[in-house]
Backbone as a printed PyTorch tensor [residue, N CA C, xyz], in Angstrom:
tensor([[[  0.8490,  -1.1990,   0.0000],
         [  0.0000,   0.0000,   0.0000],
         [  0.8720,   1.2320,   0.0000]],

        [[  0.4540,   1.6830,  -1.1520],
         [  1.3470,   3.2720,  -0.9860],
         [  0.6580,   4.5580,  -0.8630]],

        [[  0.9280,   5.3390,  -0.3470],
         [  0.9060,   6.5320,   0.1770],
         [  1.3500,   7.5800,  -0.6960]],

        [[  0.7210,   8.1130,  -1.6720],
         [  1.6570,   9.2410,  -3.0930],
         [  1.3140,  10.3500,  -2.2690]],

        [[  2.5930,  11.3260,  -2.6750],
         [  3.1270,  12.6550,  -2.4280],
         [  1.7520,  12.9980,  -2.0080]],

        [[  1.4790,  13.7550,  -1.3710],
         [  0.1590,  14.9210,  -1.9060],
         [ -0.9830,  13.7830,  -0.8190]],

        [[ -0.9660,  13.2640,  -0.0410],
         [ -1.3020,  12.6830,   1.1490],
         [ -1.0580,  13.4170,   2.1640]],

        [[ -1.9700,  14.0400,   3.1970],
         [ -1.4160,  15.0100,   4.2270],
         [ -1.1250,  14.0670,   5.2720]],

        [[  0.4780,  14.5640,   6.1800],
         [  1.0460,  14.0660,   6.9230],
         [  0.3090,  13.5430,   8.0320]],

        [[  0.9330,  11.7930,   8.5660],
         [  0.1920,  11.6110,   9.4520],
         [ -1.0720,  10.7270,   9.1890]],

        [[ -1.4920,  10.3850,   8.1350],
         [ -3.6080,  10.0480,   7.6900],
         [ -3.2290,   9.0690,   6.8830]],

        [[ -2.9720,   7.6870,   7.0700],
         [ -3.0500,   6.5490,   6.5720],
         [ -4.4050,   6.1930,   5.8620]],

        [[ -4.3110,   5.8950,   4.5700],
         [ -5.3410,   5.4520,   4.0560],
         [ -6.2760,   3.9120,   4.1190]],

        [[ -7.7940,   3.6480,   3.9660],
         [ -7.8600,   2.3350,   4.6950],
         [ -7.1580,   1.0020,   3.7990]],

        [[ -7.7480,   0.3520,   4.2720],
         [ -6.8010,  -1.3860,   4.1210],
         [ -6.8620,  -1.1230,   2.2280]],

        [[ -8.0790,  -0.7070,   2.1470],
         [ -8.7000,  -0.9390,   0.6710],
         [ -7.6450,  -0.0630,  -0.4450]],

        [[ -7.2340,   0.7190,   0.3630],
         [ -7.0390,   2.2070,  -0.7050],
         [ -5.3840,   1.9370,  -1.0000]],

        [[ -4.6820,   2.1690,  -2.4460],
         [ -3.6470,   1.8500,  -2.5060],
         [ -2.6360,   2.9570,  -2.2050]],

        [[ -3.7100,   4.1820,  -3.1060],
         [ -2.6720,   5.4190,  -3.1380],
         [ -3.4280,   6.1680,  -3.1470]],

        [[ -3.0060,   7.0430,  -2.4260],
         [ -3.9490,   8.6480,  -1.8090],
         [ -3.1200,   9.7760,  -2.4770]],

        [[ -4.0760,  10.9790,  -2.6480],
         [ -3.7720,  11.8770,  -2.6880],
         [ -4.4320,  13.5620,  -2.8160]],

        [[ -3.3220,  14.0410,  -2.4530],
         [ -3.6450,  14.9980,  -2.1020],
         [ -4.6210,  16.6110,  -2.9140]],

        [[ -5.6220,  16.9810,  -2.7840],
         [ -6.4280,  17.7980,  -3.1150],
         [ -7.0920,  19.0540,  -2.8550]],

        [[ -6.2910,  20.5880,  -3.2980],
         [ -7.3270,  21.3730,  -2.9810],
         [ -8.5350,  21.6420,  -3.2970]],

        [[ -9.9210,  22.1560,  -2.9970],
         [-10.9560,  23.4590,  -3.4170],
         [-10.8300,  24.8150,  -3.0310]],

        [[-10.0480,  25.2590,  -3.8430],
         [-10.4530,  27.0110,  -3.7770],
         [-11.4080,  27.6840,  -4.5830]],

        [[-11.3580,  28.9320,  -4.4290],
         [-12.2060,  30.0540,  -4.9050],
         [-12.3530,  31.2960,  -4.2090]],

        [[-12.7420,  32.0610,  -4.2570],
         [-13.5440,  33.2490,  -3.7460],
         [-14.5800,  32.8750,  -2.4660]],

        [[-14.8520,  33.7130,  -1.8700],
         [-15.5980,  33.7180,  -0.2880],
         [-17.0030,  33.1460,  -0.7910]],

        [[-17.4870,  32.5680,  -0.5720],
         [-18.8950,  32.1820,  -0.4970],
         [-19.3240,  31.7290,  -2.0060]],

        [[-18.2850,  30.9380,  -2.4590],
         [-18.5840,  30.4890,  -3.7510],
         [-18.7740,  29.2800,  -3.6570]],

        [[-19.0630,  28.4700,  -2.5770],
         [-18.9300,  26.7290,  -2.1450],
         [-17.9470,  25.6180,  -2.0730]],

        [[-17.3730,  25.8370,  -1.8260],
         [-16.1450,  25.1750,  -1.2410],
         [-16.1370,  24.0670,  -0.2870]],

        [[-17.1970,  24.3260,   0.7000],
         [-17.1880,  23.6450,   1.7520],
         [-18.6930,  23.2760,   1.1360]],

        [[-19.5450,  23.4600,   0.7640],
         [-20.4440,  22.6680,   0.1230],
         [-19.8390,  21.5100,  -0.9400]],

        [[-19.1840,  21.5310,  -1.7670],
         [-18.5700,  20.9900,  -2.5480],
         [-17.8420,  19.8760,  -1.6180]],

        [[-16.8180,  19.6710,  -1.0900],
         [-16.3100,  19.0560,  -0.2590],
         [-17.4730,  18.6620,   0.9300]],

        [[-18.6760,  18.8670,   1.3370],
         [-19.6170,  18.0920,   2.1730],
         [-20.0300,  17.5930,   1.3990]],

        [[-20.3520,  17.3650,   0.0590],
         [-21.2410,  16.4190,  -0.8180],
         [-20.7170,  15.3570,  -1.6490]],

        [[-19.1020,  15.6900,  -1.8130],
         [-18.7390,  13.9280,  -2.3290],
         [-18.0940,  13.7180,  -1.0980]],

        [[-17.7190,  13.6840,   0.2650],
         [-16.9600,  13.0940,   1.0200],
         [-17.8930,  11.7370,   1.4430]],

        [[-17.0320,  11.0410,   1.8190],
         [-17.7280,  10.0170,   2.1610],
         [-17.0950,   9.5090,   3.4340]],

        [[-16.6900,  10.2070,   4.2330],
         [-16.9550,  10.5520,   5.4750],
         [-16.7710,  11.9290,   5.9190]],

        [[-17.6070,  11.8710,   7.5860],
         [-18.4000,  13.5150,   7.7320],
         [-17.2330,  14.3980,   7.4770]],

        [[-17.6080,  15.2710,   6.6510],
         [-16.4860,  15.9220,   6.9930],
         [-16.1250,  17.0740,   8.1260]],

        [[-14.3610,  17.2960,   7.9760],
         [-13.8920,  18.2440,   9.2200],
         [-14.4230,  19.7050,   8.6500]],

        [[-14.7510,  20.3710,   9.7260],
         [-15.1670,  21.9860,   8.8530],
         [-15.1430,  22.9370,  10.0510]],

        [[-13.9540,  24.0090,   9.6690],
         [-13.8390,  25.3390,  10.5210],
         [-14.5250,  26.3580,  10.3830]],

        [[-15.8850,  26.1810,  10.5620],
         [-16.6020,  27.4030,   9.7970],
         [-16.9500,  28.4960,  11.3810]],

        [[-17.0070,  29.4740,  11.2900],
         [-17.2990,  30.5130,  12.3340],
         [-18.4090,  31.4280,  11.5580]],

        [[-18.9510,  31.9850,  12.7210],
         [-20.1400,  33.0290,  11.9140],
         [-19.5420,  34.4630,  11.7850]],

        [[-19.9680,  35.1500,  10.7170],
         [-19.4210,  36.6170,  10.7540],
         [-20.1060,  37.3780,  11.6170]],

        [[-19.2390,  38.1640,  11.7620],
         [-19.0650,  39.1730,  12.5260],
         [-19.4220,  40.5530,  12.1900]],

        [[-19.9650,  41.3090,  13.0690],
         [-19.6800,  43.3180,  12.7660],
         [-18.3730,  43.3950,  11.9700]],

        [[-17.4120,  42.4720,  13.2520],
         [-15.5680,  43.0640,  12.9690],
         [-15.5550,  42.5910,  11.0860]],

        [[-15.8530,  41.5300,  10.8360],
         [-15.6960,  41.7960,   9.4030],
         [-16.4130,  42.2110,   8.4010]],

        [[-17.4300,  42.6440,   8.3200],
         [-17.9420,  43.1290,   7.7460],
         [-17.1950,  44.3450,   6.7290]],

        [[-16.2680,  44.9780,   7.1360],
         [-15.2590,  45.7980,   6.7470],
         [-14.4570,  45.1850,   5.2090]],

        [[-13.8800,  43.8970,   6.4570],
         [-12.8170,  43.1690,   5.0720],
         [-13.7570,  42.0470,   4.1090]],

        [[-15.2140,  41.6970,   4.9270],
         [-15.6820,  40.4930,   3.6310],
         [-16.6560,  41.0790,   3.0250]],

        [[-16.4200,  40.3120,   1.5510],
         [-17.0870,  41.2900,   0.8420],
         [-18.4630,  40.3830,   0.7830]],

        [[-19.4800,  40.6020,   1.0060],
         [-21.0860,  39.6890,   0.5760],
         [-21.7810,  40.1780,  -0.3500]],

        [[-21.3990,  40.9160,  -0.9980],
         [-22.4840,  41.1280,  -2.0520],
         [-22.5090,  40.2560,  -2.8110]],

        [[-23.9650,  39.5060,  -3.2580],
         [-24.2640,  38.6570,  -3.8650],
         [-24.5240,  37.2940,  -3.4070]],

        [[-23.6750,  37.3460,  -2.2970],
         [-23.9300,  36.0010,  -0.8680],
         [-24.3470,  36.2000,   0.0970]],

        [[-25.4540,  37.7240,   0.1920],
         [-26.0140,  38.0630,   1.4300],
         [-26.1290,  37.2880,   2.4860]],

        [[-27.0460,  36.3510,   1.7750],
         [-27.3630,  35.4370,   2.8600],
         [-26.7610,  34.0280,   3.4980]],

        [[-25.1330,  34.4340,   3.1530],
         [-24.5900,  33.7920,   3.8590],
         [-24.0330,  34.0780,   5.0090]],

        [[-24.0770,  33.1590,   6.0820],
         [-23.5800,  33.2940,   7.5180],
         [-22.2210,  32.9100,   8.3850]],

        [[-21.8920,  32.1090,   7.8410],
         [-20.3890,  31.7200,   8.1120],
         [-19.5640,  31.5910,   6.7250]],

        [[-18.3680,  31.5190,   7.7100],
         [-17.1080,  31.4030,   6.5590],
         [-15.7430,  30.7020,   7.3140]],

        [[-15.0770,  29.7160,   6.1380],
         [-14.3570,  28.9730,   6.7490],
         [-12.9550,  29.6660,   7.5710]],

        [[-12.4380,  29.4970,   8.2580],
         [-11.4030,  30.0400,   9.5880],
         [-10.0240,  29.7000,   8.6420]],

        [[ -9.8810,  28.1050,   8.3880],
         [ -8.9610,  27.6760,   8.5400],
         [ -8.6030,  26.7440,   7.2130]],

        [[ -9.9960,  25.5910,   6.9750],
         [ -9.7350,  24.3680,   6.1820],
         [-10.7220,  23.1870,   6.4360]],

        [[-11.5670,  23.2250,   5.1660],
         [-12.3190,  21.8460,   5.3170],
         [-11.5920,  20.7220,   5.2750]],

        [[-11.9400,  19.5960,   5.2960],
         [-11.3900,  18.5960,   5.1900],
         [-12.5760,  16.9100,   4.5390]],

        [[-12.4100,  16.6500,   3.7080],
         [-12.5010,  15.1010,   3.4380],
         [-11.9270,  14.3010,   2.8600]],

        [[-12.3350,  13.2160,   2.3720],
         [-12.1720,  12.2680,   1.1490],
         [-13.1200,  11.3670,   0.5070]],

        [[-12.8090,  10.9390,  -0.1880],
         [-13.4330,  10.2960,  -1.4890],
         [-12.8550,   8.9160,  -2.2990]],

        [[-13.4720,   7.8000,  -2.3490],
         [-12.7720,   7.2560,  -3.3530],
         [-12.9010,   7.2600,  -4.2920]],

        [[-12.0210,   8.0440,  -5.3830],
         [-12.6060,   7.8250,  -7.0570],
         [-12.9070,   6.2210,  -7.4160]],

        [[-11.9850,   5.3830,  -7.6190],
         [-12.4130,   4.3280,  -7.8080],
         [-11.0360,   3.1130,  -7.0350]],

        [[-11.6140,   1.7570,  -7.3570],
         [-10.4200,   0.9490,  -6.2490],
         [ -9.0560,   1.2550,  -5.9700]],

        [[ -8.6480,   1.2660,  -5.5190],
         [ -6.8270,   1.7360,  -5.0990],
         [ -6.6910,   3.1950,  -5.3890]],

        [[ -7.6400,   4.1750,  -5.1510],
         [ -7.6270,   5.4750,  -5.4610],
         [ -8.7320,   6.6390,  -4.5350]],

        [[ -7.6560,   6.9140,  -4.0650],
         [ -8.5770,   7.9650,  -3.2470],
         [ -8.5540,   9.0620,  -2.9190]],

        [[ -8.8920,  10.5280,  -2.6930],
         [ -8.3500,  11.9000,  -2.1820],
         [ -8.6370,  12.1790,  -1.3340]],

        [[ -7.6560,  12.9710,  -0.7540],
         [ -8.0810,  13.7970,   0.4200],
         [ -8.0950,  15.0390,   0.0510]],

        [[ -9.5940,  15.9420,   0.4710],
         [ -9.9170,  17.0650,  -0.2860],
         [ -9.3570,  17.9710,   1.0980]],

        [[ -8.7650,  19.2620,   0.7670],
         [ -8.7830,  20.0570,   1.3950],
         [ -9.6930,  21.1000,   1.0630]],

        [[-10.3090,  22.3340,   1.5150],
         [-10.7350,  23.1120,   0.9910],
         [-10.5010,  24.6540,   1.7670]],

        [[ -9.9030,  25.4390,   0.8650],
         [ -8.9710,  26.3610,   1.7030],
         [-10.1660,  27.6880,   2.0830]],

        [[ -9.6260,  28.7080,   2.9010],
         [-10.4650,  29.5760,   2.9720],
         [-10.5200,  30.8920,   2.1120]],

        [[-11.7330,  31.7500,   2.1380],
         [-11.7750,  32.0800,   0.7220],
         [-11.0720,  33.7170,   0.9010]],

        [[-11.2660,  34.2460,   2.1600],
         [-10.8930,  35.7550,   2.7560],
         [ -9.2620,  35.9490,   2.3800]],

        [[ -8.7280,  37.1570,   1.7440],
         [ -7.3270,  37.4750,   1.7460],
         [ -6.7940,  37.0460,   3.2440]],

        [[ -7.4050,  37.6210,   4.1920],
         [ -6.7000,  37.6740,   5.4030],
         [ -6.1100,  36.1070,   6.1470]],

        [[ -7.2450,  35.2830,   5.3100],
         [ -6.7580,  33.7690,   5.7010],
         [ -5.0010,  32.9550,   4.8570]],

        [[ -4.9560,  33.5940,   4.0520],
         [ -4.3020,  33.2040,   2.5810],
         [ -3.2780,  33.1890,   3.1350]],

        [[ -2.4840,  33.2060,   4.0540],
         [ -1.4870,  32.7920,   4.6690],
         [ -1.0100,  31.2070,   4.5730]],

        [[ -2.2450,  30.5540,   5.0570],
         [ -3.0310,  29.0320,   5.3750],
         [ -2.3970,  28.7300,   4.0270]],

        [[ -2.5710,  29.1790,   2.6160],
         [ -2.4900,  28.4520,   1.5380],
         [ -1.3060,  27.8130,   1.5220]],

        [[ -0.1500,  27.9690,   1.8780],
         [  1.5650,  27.5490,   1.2660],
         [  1.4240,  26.5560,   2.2170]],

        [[  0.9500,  26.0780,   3.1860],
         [  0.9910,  24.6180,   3.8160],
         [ -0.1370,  24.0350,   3.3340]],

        [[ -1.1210,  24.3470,   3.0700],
         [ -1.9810,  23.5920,   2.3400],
         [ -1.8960,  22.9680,   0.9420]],

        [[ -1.5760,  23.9750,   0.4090],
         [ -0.6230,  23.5660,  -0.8060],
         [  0.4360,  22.4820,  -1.3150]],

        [[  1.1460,  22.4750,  -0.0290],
         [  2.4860,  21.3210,   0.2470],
         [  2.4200,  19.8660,   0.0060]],

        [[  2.8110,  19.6760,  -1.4360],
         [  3.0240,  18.6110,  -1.8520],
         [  1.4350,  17.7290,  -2.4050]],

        [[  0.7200,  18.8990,  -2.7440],
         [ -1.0300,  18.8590,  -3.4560],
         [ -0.6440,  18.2790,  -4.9010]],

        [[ -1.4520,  17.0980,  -5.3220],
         [ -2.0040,  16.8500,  -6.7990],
         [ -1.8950,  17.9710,  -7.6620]],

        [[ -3.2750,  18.4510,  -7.2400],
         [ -3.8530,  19.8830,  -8.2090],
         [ -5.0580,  20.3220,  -7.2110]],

        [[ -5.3000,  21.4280,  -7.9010],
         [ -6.1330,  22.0620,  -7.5970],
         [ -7.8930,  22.4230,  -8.2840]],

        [[ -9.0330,  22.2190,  -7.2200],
         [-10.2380,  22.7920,  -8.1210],
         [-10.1840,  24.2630,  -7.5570]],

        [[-10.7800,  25.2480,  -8.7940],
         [-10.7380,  26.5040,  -8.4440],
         [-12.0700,  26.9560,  -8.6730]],

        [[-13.2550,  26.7980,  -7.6800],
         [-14.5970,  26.7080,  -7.7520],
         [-14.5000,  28.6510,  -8.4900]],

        [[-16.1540,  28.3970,  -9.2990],
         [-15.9200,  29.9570,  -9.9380],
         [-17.5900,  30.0930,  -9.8870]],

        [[-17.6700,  31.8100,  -9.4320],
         [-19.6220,  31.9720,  -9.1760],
         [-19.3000,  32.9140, -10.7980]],

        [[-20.5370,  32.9410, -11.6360],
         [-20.1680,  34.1460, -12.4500],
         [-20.4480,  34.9780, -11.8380]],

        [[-21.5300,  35.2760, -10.9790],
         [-21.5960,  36.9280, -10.8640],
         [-20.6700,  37.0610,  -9.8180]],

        [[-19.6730,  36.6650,  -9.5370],
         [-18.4890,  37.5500,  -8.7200],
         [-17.1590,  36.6300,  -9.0880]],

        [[-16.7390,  36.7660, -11.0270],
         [-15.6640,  35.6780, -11.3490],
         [-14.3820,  36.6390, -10.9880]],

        [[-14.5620,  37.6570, -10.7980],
         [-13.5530,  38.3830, -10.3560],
         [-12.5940,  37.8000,  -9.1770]],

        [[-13.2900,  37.1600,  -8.2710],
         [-13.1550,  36.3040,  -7.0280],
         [-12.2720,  35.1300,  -7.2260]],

        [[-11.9550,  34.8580,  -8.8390],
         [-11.2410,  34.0920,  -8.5840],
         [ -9.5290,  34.0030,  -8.8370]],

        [[ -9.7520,  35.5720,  -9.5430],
         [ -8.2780,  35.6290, -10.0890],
         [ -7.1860,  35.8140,  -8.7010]],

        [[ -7.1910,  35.5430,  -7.5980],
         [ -6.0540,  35.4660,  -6.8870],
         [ -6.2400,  33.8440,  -6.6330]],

        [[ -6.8600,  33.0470,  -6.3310],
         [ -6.4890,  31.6940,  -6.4040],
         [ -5.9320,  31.1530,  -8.1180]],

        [[ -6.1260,  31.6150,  -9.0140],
         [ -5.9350,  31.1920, -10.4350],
         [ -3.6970,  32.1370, -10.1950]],

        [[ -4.0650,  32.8100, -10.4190],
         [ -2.9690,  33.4850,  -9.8850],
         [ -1.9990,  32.4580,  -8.7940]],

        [[ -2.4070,  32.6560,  -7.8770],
         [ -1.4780,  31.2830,  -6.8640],
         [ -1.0850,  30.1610,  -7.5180]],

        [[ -2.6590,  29.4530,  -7.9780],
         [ -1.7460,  27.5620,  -8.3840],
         [ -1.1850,  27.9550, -10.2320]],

        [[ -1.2960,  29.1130, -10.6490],
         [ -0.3090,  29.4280, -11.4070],
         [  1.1660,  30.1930, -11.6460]],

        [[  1.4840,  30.6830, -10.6050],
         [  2.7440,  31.0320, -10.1080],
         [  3.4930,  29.5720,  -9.1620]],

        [[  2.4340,  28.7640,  -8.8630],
         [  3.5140,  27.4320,  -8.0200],
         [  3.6800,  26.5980,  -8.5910]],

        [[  3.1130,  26.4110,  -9.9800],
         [  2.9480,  25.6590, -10.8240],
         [  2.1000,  23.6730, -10.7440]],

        [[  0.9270,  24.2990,  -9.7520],
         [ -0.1000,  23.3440,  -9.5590],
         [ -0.7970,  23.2090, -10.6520]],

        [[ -1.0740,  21.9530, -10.9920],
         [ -2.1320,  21.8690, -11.5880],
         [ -3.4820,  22.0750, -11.3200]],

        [[ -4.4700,  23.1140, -11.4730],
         [ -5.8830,  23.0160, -11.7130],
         [ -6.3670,  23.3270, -12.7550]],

        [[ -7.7240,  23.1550, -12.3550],
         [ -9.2160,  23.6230, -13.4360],
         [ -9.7810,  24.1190, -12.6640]],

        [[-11.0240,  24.9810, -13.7940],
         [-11.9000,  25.9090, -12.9210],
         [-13.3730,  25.2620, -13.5620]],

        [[-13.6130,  24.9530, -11.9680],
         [-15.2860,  24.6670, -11.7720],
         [-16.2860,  25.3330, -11.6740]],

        [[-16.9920,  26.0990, -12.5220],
         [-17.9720,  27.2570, -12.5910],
         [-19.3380,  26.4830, -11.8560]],

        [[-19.4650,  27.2800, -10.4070],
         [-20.6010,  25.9040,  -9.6570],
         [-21.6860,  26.8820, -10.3230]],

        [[-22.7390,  26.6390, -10.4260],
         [-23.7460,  26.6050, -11.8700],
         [-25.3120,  27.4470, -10.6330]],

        [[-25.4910,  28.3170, -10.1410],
         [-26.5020,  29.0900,  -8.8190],
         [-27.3480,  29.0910, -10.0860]],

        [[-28.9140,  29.4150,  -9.0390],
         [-29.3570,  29.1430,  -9.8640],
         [-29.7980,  31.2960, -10.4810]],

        [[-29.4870,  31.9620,  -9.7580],
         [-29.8500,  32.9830, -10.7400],
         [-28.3280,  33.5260, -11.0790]],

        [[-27.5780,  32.8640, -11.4970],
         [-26.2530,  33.0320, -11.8780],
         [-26.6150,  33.2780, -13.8220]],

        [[-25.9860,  34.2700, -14.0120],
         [-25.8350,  33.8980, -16.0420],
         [-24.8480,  33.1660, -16.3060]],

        [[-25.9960,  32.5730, -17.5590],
         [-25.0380,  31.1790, -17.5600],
         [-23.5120,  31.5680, -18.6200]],

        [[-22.5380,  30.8460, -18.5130],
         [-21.0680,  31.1740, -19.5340],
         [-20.9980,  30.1980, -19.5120]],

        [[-20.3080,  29.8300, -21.3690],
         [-19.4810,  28.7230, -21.5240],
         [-18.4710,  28.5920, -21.4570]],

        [[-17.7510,  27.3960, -21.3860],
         [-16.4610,  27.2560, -21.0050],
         [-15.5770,  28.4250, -21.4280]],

        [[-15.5970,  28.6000, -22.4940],
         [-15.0360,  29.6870, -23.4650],
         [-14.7750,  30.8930, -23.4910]],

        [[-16.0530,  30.9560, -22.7930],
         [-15.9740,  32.8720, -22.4120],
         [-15.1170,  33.0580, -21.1670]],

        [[-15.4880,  31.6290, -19.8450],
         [-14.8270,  31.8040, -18.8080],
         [-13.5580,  31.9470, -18.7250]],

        [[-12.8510,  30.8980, -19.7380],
         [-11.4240,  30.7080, -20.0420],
         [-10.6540,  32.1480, -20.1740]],

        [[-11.6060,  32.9700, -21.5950],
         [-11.0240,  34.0850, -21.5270],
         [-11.1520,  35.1710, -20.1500]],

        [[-12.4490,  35.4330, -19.8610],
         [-12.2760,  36.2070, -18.7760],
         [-11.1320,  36.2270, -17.7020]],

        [[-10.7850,  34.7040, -17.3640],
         [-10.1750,  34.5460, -16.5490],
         [ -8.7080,  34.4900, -17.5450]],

        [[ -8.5080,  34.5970, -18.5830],
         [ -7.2020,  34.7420, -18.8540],
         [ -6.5010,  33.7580, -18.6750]],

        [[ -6.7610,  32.2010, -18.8170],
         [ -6.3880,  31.2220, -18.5720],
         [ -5.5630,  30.3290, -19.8890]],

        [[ -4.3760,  29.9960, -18.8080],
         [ -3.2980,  29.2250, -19.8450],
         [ -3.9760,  28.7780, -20.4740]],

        [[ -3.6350,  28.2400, -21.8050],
         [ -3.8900,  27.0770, -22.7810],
         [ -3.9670,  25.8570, -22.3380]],

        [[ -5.0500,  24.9250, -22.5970],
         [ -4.7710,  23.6700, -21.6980],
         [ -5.3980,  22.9870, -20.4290]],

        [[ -6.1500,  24.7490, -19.6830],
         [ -6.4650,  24.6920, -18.5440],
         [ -8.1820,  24.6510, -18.8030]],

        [[ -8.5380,  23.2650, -18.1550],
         [ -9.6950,  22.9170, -18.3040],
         [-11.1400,  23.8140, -17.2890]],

        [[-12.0200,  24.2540, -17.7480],
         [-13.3750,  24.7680, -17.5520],
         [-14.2230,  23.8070, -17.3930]],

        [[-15.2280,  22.9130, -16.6650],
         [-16.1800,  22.7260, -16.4070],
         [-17.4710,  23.6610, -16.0970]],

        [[-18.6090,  22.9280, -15.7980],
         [-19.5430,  23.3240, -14.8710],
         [-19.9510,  22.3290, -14.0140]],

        [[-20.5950,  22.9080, -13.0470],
         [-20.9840,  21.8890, -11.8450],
         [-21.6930,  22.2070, -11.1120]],

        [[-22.6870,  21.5080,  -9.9990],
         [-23.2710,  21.8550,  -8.6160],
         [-22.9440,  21.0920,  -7.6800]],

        [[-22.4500,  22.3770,  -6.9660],
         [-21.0610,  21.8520,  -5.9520],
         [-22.0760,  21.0570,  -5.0110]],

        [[-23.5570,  21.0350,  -5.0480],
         [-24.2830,  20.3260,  -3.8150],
         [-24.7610,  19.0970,  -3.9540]],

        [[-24.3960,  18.5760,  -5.3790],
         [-24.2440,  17.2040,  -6.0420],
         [-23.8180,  16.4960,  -6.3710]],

        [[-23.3730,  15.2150,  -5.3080],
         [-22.1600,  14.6250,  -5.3340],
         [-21.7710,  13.9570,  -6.7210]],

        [[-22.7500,  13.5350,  -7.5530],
         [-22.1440,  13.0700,  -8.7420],
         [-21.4580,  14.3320,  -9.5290]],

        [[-22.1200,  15.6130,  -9.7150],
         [-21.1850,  16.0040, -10.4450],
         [-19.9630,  16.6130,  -9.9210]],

        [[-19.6500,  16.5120,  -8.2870],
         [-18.5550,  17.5180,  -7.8280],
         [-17.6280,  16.3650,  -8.0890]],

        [[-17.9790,  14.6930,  -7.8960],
         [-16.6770,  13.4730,  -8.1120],
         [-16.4680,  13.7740,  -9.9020]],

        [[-17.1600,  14.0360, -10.6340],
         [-16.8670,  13.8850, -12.0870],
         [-15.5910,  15.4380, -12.2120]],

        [[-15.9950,  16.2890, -10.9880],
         [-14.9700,  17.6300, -11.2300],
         [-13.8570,  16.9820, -11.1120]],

        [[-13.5180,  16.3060, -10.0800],
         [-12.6320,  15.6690,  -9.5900],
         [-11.6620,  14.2000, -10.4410]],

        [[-12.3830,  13.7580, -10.9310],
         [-11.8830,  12.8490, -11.6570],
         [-11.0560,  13.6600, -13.2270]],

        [[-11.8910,  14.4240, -13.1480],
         [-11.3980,  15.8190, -14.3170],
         [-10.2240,  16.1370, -14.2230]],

        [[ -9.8540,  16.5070, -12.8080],
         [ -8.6220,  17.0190, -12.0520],
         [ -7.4200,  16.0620, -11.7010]],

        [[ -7.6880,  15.1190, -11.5970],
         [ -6.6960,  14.4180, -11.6880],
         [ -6.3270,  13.7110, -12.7020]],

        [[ -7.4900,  13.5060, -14.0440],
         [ -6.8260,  13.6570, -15.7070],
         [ -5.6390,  14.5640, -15.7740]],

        [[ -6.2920,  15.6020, -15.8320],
         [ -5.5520,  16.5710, -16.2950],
         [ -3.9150,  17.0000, -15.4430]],

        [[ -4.5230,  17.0090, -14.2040],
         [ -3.1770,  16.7170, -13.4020],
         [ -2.0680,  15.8580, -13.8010]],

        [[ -2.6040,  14.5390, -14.0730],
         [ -2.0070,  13.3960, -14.3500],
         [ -1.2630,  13.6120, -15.3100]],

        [[ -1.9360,  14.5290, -17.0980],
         [ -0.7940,  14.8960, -17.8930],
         [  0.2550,  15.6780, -17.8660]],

        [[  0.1660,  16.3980, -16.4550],
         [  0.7920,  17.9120, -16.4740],
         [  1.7520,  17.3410, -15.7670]],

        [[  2.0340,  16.2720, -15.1280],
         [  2.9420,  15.4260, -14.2960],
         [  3.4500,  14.6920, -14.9300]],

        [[  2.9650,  13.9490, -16.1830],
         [  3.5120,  13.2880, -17.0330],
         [  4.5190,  14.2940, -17.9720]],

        [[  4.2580,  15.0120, -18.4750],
         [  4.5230,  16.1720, -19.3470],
         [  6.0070,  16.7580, -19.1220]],

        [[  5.7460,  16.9260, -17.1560],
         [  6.9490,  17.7860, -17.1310],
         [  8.2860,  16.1390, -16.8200]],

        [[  7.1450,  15.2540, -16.4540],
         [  8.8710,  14.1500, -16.2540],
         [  9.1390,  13.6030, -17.1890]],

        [[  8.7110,  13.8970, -18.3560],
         [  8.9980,  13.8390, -19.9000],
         [ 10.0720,  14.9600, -20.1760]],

        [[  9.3930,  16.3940, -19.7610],
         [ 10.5760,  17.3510, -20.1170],
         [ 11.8150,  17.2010, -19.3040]],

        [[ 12.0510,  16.6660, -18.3420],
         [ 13.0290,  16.6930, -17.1460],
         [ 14.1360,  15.4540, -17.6850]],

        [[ 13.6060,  14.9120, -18.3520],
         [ 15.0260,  13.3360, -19.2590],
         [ 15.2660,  14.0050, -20.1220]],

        [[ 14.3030,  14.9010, -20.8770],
         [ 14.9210,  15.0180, -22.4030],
         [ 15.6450,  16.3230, -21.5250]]])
């Protein structure tokens, strides 16, 4: 039984599982993250969520997520098995600048990355797109699909967001576990070539 890179320290996988690994969800504040990660885990998951505050009201921005009430502190946590001898452990980071500290250990020794995306606030996502593209992580961006959201295709998102060549767009509802495991299985395709790719470039 092996244990691949990108397994957080310490969390043995069960008898069944051959090789684990490691997984963020980012995005922007109140774009689902921790919904996403409560709906394919398949066990409960860990979740630092606190309620806002007066005090932030200043630094978080809610427009458009009024009616949301908490926000994560620190780091969700689950996993999943894609299929036999394969499994992740999802992290899911928090969405506030002021947390973003948290990211460079969370990060440490990660697969790839999902980079959940709302349209009406895609602006929200260019500092996580920014990050796992300056560390040179692999992700994609998961446009979770609200329902009075306008709808974009892959295409338009790609450009808005100014995204490498290569870098895969979905859609999804992060509150449905079949399609948040199909994000996921997405992500570690694509991961998988971008890992292949560079230990191809690294002999020649």
């Amino acid at each position: 039984m092996n244990v691949a890179q990108g397994a957080p320290t310490g969390v043995t996988p069960g008898p069944d599982t051959e090789v684990a690994l490691k997984v963020l969800v980012a995005g922007g504040f109140g774009v689902g993250k921790t919904t996403l990660v409560g709906s394919v885990s398949e066990i409960r998951p860990l979740r630092t969520e606190e309620g806002l505050s007066e005090a932030g009201e200043s630094v978080d921005d809610t427009d458009g997520v009024d009616r949301k009430s908490t926000t994560t502190v620190a780091m969700d946590f689950g996993r999943i098995t894609i299929r036999a001898g394969l499994s992740l452990y999802l992290f899911g980071t928090p969405g506030q600048d002021r947390f973003w500290f948290l990211w460079d250990d969370l990060s440490e020794g990660a697969l790839g990355a999902v980079v959940l995306a709302d349209t009406r606030r895609l602006q929200d996502c260019f500092p996580a797109v920014d990050y796992f593209e300056r560390h040179a992580i692999p992700f994609l961006v998961a446009v979770n699909c609200f329902a009075d959201s306008r709808a974009y295709g892959a295409d338009e998102v790609s450009r808005a967001l100014d995204l490498d060549r290569g870098t895969p767009v979905v859609l999804c509802d992060a509150r449905d576990r079949d399609s948040g495991k199909e994000v996921l299985i997405r992500l570690v395709e694509h991961a998988g070539r971008r890992h292949t790719a560079r230990a191809l470039d690294s002999v020649g």
